[in-house]
Structures are given as C-alpha cells and as structure tokens.
C-alpha positions as CSV (number, residue, x, y, z in Angstrom):
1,X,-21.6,8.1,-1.5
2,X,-21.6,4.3,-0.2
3,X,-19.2,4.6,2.3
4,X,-21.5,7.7,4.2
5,X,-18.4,10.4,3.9
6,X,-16.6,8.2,6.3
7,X,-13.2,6.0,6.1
8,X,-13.5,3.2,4.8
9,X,-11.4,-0.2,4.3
10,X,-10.3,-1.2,0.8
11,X,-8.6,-4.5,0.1
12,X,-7.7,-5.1,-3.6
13,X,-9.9,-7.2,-5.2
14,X,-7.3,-9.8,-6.6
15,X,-5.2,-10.2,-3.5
16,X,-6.0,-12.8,-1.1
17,X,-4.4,-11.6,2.4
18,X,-2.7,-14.2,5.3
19,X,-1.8,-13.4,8.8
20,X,1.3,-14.4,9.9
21,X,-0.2,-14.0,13.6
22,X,-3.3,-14.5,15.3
23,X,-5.0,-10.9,14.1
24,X,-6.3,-10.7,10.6
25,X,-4.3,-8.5,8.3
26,X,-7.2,-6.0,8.3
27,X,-7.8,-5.7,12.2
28,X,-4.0,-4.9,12.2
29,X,-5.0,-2.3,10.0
30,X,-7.8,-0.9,11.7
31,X,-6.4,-0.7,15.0
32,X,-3.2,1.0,13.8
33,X,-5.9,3.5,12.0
34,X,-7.7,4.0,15.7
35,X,-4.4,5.1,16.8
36,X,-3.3,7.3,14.2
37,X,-6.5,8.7,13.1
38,X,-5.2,9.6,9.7
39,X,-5.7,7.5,6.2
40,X,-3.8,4.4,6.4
41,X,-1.7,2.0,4.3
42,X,-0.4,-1.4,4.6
43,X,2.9,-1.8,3.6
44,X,5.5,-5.1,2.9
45,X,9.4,-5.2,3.0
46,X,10.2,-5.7,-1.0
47,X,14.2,-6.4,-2.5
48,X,14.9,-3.7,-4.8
49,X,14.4,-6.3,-7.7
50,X,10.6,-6.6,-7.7
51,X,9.9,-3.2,-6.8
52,X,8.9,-2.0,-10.5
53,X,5.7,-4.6,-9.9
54,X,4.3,-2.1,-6.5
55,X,3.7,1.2,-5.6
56,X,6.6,2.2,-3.0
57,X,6.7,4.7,-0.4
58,X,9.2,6.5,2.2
59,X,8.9,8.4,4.7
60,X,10.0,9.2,8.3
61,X,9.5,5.9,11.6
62,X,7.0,6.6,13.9
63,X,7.6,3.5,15.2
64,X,10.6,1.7,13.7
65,X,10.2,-1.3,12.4
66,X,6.3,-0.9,12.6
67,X,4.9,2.7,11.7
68,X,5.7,4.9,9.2
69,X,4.8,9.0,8.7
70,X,4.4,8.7,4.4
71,X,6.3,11.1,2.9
72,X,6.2,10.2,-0.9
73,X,4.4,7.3,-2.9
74,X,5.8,6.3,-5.9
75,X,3.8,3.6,-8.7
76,X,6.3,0.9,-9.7
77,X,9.3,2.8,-9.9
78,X,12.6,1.9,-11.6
79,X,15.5,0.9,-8.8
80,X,17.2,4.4,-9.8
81,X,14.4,6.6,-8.6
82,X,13.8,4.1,-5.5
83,X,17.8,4.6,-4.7
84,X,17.7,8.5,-5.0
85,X,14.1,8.9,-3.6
86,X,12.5,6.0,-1.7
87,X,15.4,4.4,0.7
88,X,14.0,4.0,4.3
89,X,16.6,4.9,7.3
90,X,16.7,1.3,9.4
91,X,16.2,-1.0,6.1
92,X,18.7,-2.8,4.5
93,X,20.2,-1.6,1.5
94,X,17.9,-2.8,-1.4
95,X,15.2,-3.0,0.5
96,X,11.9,-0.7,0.3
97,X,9.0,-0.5,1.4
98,X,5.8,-1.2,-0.8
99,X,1.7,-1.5,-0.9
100,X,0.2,-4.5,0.7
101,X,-2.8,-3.9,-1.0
102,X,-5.3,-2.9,2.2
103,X,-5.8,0.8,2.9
104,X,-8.1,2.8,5.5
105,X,-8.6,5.7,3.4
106,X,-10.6,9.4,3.7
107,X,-13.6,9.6,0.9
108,X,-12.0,12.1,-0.1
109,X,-10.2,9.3,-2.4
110,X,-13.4,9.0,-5.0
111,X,-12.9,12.8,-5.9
112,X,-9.7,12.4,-6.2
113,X,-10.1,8.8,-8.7
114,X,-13.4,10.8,-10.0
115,X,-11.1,13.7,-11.8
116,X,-8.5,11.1,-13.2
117,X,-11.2,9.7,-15.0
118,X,-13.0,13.1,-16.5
119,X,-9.6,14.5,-17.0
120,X,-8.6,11.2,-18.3
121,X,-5.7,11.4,-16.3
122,X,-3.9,7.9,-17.4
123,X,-0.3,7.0,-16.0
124,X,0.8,3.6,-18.1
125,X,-2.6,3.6,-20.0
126,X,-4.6,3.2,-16.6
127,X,-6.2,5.2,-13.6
128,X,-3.8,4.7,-11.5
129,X,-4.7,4.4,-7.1
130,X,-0.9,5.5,-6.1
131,X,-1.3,8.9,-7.8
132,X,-4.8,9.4,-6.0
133,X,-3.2,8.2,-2.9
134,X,-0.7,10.3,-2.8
135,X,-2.9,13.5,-3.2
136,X,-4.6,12.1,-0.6
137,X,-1.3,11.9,1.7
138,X,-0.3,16.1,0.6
139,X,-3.6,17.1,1.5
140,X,-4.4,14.8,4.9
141,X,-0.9,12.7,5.9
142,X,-0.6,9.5,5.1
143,X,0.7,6.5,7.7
144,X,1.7,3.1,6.6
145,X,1.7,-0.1,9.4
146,X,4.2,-2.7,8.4
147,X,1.5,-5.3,8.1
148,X,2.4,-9.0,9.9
149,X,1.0,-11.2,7.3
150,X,1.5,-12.2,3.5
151,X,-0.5,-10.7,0.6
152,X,-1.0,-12.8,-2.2
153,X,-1.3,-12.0,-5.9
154,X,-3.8,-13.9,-7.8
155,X,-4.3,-11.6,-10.8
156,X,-1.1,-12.5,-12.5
157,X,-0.2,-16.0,-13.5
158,X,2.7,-16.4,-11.3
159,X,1.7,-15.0,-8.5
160,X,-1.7,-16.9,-8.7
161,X,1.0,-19.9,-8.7
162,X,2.7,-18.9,-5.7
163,X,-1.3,-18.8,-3.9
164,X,-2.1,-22.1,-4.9
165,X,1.3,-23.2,-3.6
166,X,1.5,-21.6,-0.6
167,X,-1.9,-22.5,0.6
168,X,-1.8,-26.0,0.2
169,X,-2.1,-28.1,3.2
170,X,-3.2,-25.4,5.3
C-alpha cells in the first residue's frame, strides 16, 4: 500500500480548510493523534438543521469541549435519529457534532473501502467513508478533536459560494 501500513492523514479533496488560530487545521489534528494514539477525526459544532448534509457522531468527552471517545458515526442522518441517537452531553440542544473532513486513520481503512466496493456495498447509490469509518472505530476506537478552524465546501454550488465569499480580502 502507499501509505507503508502506517496512519495516514486524509483531507477531502473538495474542502479547502482555515485555521481560526495560528496552527493549521491539520497540525491540530496530528498532535491530538500523538496524544491519543488511536485513529482520529476532526469534528465541527453543526445546528440540527444542516446535519442531513454530514456524517455525525457521539460519543463520550475526554476532554469537554475539545476531545471526544466516538461512540457511533452516523452518514447524514435525519434530525429524528440525531435526537434519539447522536445528542452530545455539554451541547446545546440542536446542536451535534459532525465531520470536518480531515481524519488520521489506521490502513486498515482501504480493506475496509476495498470490500464495499467488491461487495458493492452502496448506501444512497455510493461508497460511502462514514460506514468504513465506523468499522474502523468498533474494531480500533475512534477519537474526534473539535478542530479550531473553518472547513469549506467547494464541491457544491453554495458552499463553493460561501469559499469565494469568505476568502475575499484575506
């Protein structure tokens, strides 16, 4: 394999990613991976209105506020499910957590996306990352970091909008 059977970093290819800090959204990422020493996910605080658009998780604070032990990942779920299954003790109601589109994963991932596809295991007509990310987090654990930054959208017209918006003039 290309990544050596080692971790690796994977930022989705039509997101563009903005620290709101002086770290880069990945070096967050990497040093809350050093740390933890399990796979990794960045995560985003999303109202309950635009969570059908992410893949949303739960779980229990290692950190609150900050760190999270995964205990479920959903893909795009309705606001029903995320009321009875995804609701985070410490955030607001109507709040949830979902992907920021940068993970520190095991290899193990590639198997994992490597079966969908000879299995032609579709969810919504596609291979979907949230279900191979979630084997991932039953078999190995799963944290997600709170990431201090803004992830950006580009492969849909309005959130390629919002991009173009919120960049200019910096």
């Amino acid at each position: 394999q290309a990544v050596n059977d080692e971790p690796f970093l994977l930022m989705l290819g039509d997101h563009l990613y903005r620290s709101d800090n002086n770290k880069p959204c990945a070096r967050q990422l990497v040093e809350a991976y050093n740390c933890s020493g399990v796979s990794i996910v960045g995560l985003r605080r999303t109202p309950e209105a635009e969570i059908g658009k992410f893949g949303t998780v739960t779980g229990q604070w290692i950190e609150e506020g900050r760190l999270l032990n995964v205990s479920k990942l959903a893909e795009k779920p309705t606001p029903d499910y995320a009321r009875a299954h995804l609701a985070v003790a410490g955030l607001p109601e109507g709040e949830y957590l979902t992907l920021f589109g940068q993970y520190i994963v095991n290899p193990k991932l590639f198997d994992y996306l490597g079966e969908h596809i000879s299995g032609n295991m579709r969810e919504r007509g596609e291979f979907q990352l949230t279900s191979a990310l979630e084997r991932l987090r039953q078999e190995d654990g799963f944290v997600g970091l709170i990431i201090d930054g803004c992830c950006f959208d580009i492969g849909v017209p309005e959130g390629y909008l919002n991009t173009l918006t919120s960049f200019r003039g910096k």
